[in-house]
Structure formats: C-alpha cells, structure tokens
mmCIF file of the N, C-alpha and C atoms, coordinates in Angstrom:
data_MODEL
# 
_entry.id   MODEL 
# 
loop_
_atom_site.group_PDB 
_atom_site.id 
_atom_site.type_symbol 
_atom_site.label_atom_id 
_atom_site.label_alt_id 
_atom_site.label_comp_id 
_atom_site.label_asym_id 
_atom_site.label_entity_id 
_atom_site.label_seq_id 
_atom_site.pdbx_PDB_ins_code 
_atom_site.Cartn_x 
_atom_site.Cartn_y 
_atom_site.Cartn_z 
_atom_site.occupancy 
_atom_site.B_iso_or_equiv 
_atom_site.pdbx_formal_charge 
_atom_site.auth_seq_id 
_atom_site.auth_comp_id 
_atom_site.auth_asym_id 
_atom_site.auth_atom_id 
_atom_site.pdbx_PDB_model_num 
ATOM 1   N N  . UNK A 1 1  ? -13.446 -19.842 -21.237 1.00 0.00 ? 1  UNK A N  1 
ATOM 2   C CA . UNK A 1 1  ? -13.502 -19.255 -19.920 1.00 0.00 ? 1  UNK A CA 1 
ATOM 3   C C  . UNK A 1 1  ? -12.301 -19.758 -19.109 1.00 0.00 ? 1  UNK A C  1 
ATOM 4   N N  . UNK A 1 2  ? -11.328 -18.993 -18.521 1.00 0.00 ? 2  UNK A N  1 
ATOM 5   C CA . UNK A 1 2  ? -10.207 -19.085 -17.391 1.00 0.00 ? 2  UNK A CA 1 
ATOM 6   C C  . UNK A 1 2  ? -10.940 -20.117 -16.269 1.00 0.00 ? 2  UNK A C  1 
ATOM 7   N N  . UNK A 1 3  ? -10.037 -20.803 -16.208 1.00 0.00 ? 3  UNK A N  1 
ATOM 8   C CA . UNK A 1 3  ? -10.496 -21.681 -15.016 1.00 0.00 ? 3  UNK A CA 1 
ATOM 9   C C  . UNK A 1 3  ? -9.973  -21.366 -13.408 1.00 0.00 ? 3  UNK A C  1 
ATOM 10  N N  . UNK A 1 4  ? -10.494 -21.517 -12.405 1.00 0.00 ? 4  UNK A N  1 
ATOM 11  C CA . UNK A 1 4  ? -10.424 -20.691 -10.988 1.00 0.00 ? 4  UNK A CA 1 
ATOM 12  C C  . UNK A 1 4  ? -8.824  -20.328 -10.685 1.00 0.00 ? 4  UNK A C  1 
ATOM 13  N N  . UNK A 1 5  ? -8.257  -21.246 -11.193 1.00 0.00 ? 5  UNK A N  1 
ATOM 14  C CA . UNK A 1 5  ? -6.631  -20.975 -11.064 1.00 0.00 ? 5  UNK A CA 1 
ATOM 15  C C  . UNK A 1 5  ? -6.147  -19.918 -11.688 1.00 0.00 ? 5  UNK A C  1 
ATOM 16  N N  . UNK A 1 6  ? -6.722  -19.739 -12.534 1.00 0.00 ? 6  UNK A N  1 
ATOM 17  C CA . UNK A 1 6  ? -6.392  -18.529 -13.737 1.00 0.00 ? 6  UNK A CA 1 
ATOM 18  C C  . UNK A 1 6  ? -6.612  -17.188 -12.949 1.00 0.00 ? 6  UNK A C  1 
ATOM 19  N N  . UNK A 1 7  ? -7.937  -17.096 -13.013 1.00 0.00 ? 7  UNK A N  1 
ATOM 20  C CA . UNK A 1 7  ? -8.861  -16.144 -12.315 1.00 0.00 ? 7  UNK A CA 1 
ATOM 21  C C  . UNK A 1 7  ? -7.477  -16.078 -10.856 1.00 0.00 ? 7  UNK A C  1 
ATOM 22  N N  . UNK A 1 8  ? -7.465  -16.593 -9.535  1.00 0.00 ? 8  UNK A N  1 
ATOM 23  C CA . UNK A 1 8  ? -6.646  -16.984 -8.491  1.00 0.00 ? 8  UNK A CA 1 
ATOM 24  C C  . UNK A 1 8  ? -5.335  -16.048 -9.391  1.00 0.00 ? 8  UNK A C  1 
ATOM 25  N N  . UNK A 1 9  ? -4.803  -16.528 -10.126 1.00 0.00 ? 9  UNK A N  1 
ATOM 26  C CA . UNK A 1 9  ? -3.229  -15.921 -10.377 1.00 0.00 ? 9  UNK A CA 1 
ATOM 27  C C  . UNK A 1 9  ? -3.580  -14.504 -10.808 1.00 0.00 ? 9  UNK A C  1 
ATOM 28  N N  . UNK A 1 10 ? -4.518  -14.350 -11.647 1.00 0.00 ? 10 UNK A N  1 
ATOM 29  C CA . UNK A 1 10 ? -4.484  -12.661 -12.599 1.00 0.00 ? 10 UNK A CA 1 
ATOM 30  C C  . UNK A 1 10 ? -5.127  -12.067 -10.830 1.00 0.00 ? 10 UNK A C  1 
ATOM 31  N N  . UNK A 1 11 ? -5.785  -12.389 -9.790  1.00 0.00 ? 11 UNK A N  1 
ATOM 32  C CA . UNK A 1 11 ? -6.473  -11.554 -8.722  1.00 0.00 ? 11 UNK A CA 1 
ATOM 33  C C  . UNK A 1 11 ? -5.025  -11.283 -7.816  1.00 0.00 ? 11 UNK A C  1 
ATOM 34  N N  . UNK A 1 12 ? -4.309  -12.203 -8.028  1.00 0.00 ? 12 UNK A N  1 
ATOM 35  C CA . UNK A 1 12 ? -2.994  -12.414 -6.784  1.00 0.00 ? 12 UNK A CA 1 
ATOM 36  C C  . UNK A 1 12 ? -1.889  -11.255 -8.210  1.00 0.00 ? 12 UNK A C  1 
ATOM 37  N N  . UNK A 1 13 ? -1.930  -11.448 -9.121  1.00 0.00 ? 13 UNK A N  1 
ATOM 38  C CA . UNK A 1 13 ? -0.732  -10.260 -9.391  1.00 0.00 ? 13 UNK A CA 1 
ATOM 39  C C  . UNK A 1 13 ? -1.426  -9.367  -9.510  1.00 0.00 ? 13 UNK A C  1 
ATOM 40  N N  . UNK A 1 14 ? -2.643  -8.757  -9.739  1.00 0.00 ? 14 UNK A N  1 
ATOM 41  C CA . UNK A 1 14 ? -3.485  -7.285  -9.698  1.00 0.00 ? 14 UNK A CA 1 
ATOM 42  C C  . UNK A 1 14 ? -3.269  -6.629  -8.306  1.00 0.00 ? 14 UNK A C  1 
ATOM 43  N N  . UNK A 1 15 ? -3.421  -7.840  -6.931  1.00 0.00 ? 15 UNK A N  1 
ATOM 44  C CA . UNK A 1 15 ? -3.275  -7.102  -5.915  1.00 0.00 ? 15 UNK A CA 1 
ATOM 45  C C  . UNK A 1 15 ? -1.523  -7.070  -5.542  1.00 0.00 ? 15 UNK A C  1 
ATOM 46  N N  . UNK A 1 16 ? -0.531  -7.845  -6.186  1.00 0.00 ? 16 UNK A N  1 
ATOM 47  C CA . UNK A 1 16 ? 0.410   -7.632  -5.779  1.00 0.00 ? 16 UNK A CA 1 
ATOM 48  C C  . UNK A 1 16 ? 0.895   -5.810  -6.774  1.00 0.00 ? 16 UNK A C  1 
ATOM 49  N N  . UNK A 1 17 ? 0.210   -5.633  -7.943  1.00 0.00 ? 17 UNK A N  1 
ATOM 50  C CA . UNK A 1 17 ? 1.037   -4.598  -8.675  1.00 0.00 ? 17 UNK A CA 1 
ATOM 51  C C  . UNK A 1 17 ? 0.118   -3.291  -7.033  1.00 0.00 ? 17 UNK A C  1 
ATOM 52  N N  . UNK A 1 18 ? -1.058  -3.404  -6.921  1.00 0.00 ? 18 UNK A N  1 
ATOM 53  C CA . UNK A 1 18 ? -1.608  -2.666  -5.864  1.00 0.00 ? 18 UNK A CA 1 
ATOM 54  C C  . UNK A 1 18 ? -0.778  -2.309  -5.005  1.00 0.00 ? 18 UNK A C  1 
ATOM 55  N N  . UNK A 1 19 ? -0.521  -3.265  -4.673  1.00 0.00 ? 19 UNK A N  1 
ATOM 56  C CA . UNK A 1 19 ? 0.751   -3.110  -3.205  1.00 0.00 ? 19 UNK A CA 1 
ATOM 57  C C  . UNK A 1 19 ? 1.771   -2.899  -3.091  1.00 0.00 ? 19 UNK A C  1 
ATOM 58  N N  . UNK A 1 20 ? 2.516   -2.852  -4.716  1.00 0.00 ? 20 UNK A N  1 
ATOM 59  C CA . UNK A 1 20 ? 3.208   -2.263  -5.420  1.00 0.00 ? 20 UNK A CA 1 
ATOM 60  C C  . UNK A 1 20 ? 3.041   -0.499  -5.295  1.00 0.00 ? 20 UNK A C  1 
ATOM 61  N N  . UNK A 1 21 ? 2.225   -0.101  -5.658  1.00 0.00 ? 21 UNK A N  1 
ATOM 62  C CA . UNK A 1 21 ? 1.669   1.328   -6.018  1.00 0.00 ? 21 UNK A CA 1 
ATOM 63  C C  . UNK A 1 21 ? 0.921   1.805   -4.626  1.00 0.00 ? 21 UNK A C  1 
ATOM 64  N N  . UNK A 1 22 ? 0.987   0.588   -3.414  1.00 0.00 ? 22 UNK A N  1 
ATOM 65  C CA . UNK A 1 22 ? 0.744   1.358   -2.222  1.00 0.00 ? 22 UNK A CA 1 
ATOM 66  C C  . UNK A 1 22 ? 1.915   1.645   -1.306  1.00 0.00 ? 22 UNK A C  1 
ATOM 67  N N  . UNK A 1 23 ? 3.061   1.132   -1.697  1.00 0.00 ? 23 UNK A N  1 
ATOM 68  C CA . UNK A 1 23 ? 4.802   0.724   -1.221  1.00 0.00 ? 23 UNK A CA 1 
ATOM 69  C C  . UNK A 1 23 ? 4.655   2.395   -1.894  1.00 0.00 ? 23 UNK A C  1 
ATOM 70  N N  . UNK A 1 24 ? 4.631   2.908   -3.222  1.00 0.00 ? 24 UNK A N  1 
ATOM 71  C CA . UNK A 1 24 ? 5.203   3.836   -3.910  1.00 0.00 ? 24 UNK A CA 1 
ATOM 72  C C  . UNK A 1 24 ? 4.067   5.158   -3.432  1.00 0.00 ? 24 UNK A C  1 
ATOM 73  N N  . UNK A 1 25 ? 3.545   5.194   -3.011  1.00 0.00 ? 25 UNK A N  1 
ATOM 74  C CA . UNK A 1 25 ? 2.548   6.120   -2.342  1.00 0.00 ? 25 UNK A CA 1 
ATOM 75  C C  . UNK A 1 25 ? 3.130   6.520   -1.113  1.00 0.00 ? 25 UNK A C  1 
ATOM 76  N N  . UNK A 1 26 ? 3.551   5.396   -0.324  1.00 0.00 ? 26 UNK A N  1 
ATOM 77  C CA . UNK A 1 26 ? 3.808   5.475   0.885   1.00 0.00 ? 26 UNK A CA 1 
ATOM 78  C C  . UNK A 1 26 ? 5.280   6.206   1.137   1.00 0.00 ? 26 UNK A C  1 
ATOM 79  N N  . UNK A 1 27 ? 6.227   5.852   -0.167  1.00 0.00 ? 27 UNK A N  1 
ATOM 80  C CA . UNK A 1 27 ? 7.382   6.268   0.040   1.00 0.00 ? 27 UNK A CA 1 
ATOM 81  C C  . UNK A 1 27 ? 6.945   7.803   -0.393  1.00 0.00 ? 27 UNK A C  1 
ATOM 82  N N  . UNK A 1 28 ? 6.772   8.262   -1.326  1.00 0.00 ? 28 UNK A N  1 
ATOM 83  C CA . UNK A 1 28 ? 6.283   9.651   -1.473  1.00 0.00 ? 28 UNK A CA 1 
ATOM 84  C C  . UNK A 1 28 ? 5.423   10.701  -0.467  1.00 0.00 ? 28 UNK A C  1 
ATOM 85  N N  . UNK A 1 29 ? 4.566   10.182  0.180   1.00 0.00 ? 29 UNK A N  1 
ATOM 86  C CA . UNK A 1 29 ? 4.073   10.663  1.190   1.00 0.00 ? 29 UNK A CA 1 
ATOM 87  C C  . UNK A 1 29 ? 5.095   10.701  2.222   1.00 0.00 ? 29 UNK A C  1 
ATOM 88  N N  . UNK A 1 30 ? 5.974   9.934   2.699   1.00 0.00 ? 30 UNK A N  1 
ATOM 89  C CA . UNK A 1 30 ? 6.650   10.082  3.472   1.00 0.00 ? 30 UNK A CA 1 
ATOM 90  C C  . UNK A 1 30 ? 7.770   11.317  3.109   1.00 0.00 ? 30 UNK A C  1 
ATOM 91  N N  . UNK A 1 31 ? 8.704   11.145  1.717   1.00 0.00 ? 31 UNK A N  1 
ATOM 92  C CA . UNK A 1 31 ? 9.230   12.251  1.632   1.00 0.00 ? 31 UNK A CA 1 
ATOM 93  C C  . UNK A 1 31 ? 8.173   13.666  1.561   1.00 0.00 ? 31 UNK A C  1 
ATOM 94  N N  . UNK A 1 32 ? 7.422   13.975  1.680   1.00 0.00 ? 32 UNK A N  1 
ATOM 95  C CA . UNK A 1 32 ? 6.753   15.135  1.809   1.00 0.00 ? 32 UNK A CA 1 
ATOM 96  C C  . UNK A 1 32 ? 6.370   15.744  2.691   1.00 0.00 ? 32 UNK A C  1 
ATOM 97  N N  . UNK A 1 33 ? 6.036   14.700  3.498   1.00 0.00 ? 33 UNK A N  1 
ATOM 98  C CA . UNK A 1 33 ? 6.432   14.613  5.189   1.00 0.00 ? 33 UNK A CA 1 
ATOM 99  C C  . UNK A 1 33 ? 7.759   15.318  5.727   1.00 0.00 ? 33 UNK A C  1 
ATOM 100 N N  . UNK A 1 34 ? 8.819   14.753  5.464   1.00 0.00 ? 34 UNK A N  1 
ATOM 101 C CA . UNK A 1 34 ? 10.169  15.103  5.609   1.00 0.00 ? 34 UNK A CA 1 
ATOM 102 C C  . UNK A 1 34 ? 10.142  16.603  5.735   1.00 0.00 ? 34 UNK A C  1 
ATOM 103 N N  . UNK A 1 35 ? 9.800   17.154  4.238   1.00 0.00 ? 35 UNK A N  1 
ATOM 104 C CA . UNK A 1 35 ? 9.731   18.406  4.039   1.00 0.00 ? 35 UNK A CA 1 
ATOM 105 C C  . UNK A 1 35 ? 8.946   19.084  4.476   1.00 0.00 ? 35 UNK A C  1 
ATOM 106 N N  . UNK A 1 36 ? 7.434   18.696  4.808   1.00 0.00 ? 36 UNK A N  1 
ATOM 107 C CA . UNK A 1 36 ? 6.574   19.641  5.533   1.00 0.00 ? 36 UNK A CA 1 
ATOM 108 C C  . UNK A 1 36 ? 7.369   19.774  7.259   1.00 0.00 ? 36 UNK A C  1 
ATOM 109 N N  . UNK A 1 37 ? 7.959   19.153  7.732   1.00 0.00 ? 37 UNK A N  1 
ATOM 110 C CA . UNK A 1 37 ? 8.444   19.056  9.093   1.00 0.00 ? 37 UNK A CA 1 
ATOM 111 C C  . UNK A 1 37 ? 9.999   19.774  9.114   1.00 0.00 ? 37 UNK A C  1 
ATOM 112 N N  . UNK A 1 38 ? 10.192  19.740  7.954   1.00 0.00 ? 38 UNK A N  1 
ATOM 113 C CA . UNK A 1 38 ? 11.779  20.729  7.918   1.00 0.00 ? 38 UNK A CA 1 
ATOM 114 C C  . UNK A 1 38 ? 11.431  21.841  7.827   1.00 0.00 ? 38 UNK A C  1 
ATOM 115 N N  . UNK A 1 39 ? 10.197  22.022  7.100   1.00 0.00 ? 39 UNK A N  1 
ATOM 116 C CA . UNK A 1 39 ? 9.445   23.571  6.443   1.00 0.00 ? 39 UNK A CA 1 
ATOM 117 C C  . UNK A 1 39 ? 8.903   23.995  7.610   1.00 0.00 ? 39 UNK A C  1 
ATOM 118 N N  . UNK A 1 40 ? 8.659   23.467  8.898   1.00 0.00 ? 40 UNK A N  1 
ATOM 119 C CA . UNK A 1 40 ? 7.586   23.765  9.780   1.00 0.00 ? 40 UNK A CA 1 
ATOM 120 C C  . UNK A 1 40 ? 6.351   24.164  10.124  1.00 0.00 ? 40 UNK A C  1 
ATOM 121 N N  . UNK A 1 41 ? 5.949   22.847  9.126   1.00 0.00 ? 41 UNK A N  1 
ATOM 122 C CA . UNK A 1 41 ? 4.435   22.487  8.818   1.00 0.00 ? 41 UNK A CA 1 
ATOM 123 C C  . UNK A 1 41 ? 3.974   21.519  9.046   1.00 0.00 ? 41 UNK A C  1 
ATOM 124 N N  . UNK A 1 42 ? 4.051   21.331  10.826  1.00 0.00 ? 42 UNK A N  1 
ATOM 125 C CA . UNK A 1 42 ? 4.202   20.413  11.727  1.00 0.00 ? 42 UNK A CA 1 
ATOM 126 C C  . UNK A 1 42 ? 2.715   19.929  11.856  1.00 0.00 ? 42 UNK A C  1 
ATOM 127 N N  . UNK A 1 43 ? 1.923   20.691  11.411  1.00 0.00 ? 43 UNK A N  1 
ATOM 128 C CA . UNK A 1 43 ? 0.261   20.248  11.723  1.00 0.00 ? 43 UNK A CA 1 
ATOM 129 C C  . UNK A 1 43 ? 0.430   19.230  10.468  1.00 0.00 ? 43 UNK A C  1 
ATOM 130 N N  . UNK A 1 44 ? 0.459   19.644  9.295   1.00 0.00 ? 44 UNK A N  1 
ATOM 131 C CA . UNK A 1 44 ? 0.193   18.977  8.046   1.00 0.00 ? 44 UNK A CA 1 
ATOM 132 C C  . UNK A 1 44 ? 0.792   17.673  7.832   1.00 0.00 ? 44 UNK A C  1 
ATOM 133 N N  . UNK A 1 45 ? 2.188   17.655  8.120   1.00 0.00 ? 45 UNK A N  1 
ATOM 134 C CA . UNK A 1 45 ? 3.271   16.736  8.195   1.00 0.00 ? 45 UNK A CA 1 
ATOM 135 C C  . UNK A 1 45 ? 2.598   15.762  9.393   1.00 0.00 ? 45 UNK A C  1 
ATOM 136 N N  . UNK A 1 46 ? 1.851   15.970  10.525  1.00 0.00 ? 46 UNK A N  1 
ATOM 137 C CA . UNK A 1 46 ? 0.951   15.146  11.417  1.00 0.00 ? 46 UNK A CA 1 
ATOM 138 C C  . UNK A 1 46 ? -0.140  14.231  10.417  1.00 0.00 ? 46 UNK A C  1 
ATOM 139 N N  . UNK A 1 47 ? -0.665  14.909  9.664   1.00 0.00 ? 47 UNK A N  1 
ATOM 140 C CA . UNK A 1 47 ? -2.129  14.386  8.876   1.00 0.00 ? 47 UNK A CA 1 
ATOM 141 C C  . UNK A 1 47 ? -1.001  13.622  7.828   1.00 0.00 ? 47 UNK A C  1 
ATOM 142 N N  . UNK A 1 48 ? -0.249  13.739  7.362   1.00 0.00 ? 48 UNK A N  1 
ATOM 143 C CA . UNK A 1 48 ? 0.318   13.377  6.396   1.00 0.00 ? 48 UNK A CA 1 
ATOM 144 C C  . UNK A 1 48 ? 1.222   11.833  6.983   1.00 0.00 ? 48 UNK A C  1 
ATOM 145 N N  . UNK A 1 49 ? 1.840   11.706  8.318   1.00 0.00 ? 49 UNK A N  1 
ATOM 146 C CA . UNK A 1 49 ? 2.293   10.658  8.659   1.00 0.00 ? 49 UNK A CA 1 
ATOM 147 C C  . UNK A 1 49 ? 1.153   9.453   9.270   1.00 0.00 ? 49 UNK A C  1 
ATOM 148 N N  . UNK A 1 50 ? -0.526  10.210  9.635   1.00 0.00 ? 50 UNK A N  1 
ATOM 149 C CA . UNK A 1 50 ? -1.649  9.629   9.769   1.00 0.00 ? 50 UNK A CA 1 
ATOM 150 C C  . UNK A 1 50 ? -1.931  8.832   8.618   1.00 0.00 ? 50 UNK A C  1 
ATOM 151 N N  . UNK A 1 51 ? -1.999  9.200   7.214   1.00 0.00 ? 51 UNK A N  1 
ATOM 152 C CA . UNK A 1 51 ? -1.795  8.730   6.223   1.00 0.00 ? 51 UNK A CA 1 
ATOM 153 C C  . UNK A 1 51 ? -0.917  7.477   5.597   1.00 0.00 ? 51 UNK A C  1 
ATOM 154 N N  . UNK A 1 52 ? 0.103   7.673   6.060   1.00 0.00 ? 52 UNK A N  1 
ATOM 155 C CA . UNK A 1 52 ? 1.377   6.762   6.033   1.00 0.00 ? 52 UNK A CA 1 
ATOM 156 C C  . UNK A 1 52 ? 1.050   5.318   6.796   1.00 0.00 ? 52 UNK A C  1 
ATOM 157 N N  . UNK A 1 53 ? 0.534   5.633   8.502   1.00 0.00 ? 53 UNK A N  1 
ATOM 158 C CA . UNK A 1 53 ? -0.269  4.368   9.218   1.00 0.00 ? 53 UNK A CA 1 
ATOM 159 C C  . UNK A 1 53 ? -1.151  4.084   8.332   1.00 0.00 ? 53 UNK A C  1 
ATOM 160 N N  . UNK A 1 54 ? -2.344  4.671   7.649   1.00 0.00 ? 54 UNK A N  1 
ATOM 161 C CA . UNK A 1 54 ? -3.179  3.732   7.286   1.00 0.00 ? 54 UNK A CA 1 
ATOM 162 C C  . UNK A 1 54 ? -2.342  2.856   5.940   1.00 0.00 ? 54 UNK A C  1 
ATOM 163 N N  . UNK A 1 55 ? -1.861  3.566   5.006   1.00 0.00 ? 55 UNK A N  1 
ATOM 164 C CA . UNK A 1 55 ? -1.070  2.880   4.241   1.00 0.00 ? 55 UNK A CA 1 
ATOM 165 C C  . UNK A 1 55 ? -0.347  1.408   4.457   1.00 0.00 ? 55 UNK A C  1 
ATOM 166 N N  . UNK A 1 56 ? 0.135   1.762   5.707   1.00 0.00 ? 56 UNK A N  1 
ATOM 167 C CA . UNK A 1 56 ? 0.979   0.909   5.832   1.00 0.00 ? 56 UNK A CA 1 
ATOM 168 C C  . UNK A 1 56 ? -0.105  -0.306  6.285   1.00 0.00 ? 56 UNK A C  1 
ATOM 169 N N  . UNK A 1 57 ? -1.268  -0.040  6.860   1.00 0.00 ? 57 UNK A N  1 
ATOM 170 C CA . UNK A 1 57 ? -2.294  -1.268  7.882   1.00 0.00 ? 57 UNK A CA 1 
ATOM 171 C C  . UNK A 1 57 ? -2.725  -1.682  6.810   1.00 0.00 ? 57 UNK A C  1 
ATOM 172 N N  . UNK A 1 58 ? -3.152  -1.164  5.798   1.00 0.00 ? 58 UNK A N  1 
ATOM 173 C CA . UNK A 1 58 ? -3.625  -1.915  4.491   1.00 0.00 ? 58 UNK A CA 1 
ATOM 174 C C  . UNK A 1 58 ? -3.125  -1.953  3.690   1.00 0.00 ? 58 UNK A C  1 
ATOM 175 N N  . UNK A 1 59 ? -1.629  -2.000  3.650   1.00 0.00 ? 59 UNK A N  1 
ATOM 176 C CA . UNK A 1 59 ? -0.547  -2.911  2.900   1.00 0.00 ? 59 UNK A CA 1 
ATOM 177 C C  . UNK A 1 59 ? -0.627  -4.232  3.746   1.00 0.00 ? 59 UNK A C  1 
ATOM 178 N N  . UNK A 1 60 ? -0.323  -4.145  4.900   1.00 0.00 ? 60 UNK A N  1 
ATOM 179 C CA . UNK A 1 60 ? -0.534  -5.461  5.928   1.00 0.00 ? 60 UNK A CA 1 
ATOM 180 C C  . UNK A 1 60 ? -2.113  -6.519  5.452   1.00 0.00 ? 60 UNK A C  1 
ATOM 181 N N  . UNK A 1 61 ? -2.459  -5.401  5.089   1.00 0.00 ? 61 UNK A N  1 
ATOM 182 C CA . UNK A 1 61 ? -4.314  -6.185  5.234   1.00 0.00 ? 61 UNK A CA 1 
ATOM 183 C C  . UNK A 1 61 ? -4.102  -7.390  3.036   1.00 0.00 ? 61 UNK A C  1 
ATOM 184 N N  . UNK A 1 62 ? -3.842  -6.196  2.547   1.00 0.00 ? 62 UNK A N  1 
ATOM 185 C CA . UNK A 1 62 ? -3.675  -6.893  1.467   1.00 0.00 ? 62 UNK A CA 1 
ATOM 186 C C  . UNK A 1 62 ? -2.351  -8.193  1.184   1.00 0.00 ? 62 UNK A C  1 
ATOM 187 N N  . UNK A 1 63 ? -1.477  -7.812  1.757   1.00 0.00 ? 63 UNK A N  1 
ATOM 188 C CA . UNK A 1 63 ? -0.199  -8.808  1.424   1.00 0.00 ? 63 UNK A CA 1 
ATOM 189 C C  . UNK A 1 63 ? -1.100  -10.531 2.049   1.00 0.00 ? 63 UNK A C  1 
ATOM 190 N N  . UNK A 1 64 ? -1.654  -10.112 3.079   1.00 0.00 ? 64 UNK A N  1 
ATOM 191 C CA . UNK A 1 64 ? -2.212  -11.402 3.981   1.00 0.00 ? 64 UNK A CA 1 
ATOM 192 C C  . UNK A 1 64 ? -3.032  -12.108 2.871   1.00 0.00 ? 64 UNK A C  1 
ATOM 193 N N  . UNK A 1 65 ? -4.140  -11.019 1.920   1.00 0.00 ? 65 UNK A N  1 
ATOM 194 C CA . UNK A 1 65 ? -4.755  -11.260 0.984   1.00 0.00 ? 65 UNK A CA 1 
ATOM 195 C C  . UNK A 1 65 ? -4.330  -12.391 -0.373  1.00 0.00 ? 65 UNK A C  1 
ATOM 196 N N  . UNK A 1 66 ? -3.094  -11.153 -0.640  1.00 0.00 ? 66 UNK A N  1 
ATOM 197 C CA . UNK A 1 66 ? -2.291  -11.761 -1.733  1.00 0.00 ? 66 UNK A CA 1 
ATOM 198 C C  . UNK A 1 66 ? -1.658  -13.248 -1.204  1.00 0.00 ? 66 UNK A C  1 
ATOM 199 N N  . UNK A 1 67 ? -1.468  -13.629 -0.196  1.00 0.00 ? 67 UNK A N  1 
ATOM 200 C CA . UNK A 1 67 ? -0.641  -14.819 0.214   1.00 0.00 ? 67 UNK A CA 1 
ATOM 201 C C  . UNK A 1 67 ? -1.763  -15.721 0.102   1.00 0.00 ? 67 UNK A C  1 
ATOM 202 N N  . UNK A 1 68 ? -2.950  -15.644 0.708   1.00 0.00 ? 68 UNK A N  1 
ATOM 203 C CA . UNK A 1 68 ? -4.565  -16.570 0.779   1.00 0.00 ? 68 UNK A CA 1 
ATOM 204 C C  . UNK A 1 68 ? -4.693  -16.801 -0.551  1.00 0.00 ? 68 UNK A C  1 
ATOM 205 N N  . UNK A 1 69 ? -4.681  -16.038 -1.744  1.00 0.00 ? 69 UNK A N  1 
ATOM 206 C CA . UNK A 1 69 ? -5.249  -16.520 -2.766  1.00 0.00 ? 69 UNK A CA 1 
ATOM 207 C C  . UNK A 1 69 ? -4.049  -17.278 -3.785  1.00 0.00 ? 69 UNK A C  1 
ATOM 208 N N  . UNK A 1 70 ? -2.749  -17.138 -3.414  1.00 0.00 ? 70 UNK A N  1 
ATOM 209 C CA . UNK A 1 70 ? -1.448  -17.997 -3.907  1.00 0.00 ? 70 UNK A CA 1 
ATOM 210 C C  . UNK A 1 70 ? -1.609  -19.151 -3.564  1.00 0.00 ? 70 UNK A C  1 
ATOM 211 N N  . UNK A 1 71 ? -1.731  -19.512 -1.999  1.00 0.00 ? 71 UNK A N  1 
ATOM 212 C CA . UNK A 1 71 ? -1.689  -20.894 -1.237  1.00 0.00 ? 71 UNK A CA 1 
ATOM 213 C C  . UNK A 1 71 ? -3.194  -21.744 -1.401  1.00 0.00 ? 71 UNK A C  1 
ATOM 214 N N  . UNK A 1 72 ? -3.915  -20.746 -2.435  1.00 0.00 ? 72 UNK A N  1 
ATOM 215 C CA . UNK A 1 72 ? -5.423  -21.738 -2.196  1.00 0.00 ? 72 UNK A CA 1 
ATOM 216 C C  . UNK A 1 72 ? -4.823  -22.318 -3.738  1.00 0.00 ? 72 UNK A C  1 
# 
C-alpha cells in the first residue's frame, strides 16, 4: 500500500494534468468566441465568454488545491 506521500504526489499531478486540460479548454473556448463575435453571434459568444469566467474561477479554485496538497 502507497504511503500518504505517495497518495499526496499521484492527487497533486492528477489535479495538475486537470488544470492542464482546463488551461486547454479555456484557450479553445476562447478562440471560438473570437469567431462567434467576428461571425456576429454576439448572444452565443456572451454564453461562451460566461464559460471562460467559470473556467478560469476554478482553475483559481484548483491551483490553490494543487499547492495545499504539495506543501502538506
């Protein structure tokens, strides 16, 4: 059985590849954005940069995460 440190490192790089793949979400949503607002699909491109805030608040919420379980 992995001992708590173990467990601690594999939970801290699972949520760092996460936040990884929420960085790469975020950049994609944003270019689509771009284009719904060049296309003038100004409603959608709204819901779509709504998207982008939450992304971004729980990238904030997890990185805080990932740092707590490094420093314990």
């Amino acid at each position: 059985m992995p001992n708590n440190s173990d467990c601690q490192i594999a939970t801290a790089d699972a949520l760092t590849l996460l936040l990884h793949n929420q960085h790469a979400l975020g950049a994609a949503i944003e270019e689509i954005t771009k284009w719904l607002s060049e296309n003038g699909v100004d409603n959608v491109a709204a819901h779509a940069i709504s998207a982008m805030e939450t992304l971004d608040k729980n990238a904030q919420a997890i990185t805080a995460s990932i740092m707590k379980i490094r420093q314990s």
